[in-house]
C-alpha positions in Angstrom: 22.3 -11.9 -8.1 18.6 -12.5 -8.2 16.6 -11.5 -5.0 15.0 -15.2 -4.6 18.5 -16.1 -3.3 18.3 -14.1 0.1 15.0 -13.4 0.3 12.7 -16.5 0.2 8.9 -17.5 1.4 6.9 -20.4 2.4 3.3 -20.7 3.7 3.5 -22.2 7.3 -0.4 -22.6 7.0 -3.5 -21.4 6.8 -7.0 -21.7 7.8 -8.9 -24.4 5.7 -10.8 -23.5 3.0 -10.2 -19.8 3.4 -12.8 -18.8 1.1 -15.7 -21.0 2.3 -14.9 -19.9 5.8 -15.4 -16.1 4.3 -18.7 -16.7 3.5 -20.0 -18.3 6.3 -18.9 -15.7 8.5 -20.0 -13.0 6.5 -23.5 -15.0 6.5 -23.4 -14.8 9.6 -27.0 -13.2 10.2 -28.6 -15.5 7.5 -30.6 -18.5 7.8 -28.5 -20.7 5.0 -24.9 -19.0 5.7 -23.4 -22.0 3.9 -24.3 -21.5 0.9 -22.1 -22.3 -1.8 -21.8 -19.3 -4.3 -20.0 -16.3 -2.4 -17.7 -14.5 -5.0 -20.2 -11.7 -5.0 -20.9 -11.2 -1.6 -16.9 -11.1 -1.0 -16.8 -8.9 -3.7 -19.4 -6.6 -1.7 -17.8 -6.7 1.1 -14.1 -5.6 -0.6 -16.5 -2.8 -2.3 -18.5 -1.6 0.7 -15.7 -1.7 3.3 -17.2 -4.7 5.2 -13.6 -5.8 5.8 -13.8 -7.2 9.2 -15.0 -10.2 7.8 -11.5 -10.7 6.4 -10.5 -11.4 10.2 -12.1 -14.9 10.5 -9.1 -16.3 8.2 -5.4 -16.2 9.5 -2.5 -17.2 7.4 1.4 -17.8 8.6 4.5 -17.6 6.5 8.2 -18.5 7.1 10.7 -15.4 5.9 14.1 -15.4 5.0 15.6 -12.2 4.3 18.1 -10.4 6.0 18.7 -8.3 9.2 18.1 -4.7 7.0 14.6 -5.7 5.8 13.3 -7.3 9.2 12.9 -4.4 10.8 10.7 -3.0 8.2 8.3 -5.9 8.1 8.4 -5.9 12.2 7.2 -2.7 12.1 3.6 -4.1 11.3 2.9 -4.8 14.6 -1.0 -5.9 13.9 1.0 -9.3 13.1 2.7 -11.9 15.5 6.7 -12.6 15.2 9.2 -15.4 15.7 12.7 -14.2 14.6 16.1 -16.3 14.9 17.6 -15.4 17.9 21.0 -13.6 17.6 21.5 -14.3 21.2 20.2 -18.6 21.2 21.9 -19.3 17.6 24.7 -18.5 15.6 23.1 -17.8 12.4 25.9 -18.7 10.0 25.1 -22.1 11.1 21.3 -22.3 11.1 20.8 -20.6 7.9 24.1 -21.8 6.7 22.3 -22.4 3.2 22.2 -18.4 3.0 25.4 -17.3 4.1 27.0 -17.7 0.5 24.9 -14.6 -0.2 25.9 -12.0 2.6 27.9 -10.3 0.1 25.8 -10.4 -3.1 23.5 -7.7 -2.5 22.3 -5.2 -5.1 23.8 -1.5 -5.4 21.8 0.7 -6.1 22.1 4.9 -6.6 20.1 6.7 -4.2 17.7 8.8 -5.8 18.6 12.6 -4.5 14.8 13.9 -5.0 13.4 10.9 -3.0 15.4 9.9 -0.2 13.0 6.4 0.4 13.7 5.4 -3.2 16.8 3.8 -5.3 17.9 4.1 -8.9 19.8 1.3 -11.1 23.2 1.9 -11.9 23.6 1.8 -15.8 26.6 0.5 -15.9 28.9 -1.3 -14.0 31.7 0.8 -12.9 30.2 1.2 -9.1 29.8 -2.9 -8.8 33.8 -3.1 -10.7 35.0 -0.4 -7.7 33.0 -2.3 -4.7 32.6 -5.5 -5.0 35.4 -6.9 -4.2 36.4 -3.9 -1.0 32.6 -5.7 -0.3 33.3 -9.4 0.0 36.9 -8.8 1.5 35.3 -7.0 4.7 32.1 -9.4 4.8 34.7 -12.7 4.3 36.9 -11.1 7.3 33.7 -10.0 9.4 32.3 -13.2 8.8 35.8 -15.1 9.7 36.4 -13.1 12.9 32.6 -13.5 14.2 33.2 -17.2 14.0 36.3 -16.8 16.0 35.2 -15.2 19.0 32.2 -18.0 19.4 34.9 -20.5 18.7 36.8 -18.4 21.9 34.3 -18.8 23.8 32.4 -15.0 23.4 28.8 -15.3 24.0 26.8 -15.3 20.6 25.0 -11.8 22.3 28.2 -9.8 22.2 29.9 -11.7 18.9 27.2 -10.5 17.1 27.9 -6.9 17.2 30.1 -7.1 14.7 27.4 -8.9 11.9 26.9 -7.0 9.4 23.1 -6.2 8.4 23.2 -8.0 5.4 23.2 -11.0 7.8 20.7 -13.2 7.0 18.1 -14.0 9.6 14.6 -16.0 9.5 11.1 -14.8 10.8 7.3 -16.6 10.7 4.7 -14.1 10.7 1.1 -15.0 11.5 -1.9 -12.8 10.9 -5.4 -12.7 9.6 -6.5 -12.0 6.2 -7.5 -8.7 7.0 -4.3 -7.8 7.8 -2.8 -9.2 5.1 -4.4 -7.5 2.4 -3.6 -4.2 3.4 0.3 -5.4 4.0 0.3 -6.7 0.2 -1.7 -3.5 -0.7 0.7 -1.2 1.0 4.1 -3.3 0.8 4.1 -4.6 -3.4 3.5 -0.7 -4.1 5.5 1.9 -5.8 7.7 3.4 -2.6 8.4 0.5 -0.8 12.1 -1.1 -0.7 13.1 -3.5 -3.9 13.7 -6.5 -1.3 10.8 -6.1 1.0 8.2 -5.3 -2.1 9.9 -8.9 -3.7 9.0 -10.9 -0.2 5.4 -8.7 -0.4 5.0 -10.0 -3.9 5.5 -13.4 -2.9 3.1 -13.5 0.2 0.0 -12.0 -2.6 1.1 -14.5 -5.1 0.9 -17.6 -2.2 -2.6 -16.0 -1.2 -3.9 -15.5 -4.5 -3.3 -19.5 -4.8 -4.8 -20.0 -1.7 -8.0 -18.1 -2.4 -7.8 -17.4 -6.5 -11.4 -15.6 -6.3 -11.0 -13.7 -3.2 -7.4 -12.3 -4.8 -9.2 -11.6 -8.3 -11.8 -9.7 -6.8 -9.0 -7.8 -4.2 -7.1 -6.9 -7.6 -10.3 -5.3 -9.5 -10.8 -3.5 -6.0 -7.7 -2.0 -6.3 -7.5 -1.1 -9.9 -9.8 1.7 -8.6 -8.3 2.5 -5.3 -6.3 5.9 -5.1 -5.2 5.0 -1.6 -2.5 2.8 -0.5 -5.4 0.8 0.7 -5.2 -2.1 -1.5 -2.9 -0.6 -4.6 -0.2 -2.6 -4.5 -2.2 -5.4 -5.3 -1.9 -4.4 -8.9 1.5 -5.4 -9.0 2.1 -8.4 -7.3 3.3 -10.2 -10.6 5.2 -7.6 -11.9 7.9 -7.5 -9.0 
């Protein structure tokens, strides 16, 4: 199953003309800070470290994923969260579009010299053993969860028994700043498959928000040895 079918991202919105908006600010000590060329002086500031000028855009998008990989992206706390409510919705029913999925996740082999990191199986006897052992106890999961609300059980106890691969929905707001150095850090070698996909896909939204900004963030990192900015690099190659 491809990863775009549980994990999914949209641009809420973002401040206009982003890369105008960079400028200016930057300018901010100049007599003429609107003036139109600015790729280079961006590109100084990327170089230089001048990255506080990166604050003065903010940018929101709308995640889908799945109760294992929104704890990971909560734990950048320099954003702002909204997640579904377990306890105000039952979210079999608001994301009822995604529930088809639950069971469709990837298996993976865990890599015993790196315990962060996963392997691909190479054949398919683990997915011919599991799979279906998998959809029969998500199916029954699933089944009896809808059940107890049905009962009357209050959604903040029923939901106990949800498994992790539940899907769930987040917005998450922050400036640019910020969200360079989650791109650079998140869409690099290390991170999990399924949260460096929905990284991917927040750099490739930016870099058509702001193509020259993003161009000149991508040459930055081809030289940076930290995980500053790497993971830049490969945003079109997850």
């Amino acid at each position: 199953m491809a990863l775009s079918d549980q994990h999914k991202v949209q641009l809420d919105w973002i401040t206009p003309e982003p890369e105008r908006v960079l400028a200016k600010h930057a300018r901010v000590s100049t007599k003429n800070p609107e003036r139109e060329e600015y790729l280079k002086l961006l590109q100084y500031c990327l170089k230089h470290g001048h990255v506080s000028v990166f604050e003065q855009v903010c940018a929101s998008f709308e995640i889908i994923t799945t109760r294992s990989i929104s704890p990971q992206i909560l734990r950048h706390r320099s954003f702002c969260f909204q997640e579904a409510s377990q306890r105000y919705c039952n979210p079999l029913e608001v994301l009822e579009e995604e529930t088809s999925h639950i069971d469709a996740f990837e298996l993976r082999g865990q890599d015993i010299k790196n315990r962060q990191n996963s392997i691909v199986y190479t054949d398919g006897d683990i997915e011919e053993k599991f799979r279906g052992r998998i959809q029969d106890v998500v199916s029954e999961i699933n089944s009896l969860y809808r059940d107890l609300v049905a009962a009357g059980v209050a959604r903040e106890c029923a939901r106990n028994i949800l498994p992790l691969g539940t899907p769930t929905k987040l917005h998450m707001q922050g400036n640019l700043r910020n969200w360079l150095f989650y791109v650079g850090l998140r869409s690099a070698p290390g991170t999990q498959k399924e949260h460096k996909f929905i990284s991917s896909l927040i750099g490739r939204e930016l870099q058509l928000q702001m193509p020259d900004l993003i161009q000149a963030v991508i040459e930055a990192a081809e030289g940076d040895e930290s995980l500053g900015l790497r993971g830049w690099k490969f945003i079109h190659n997850t």
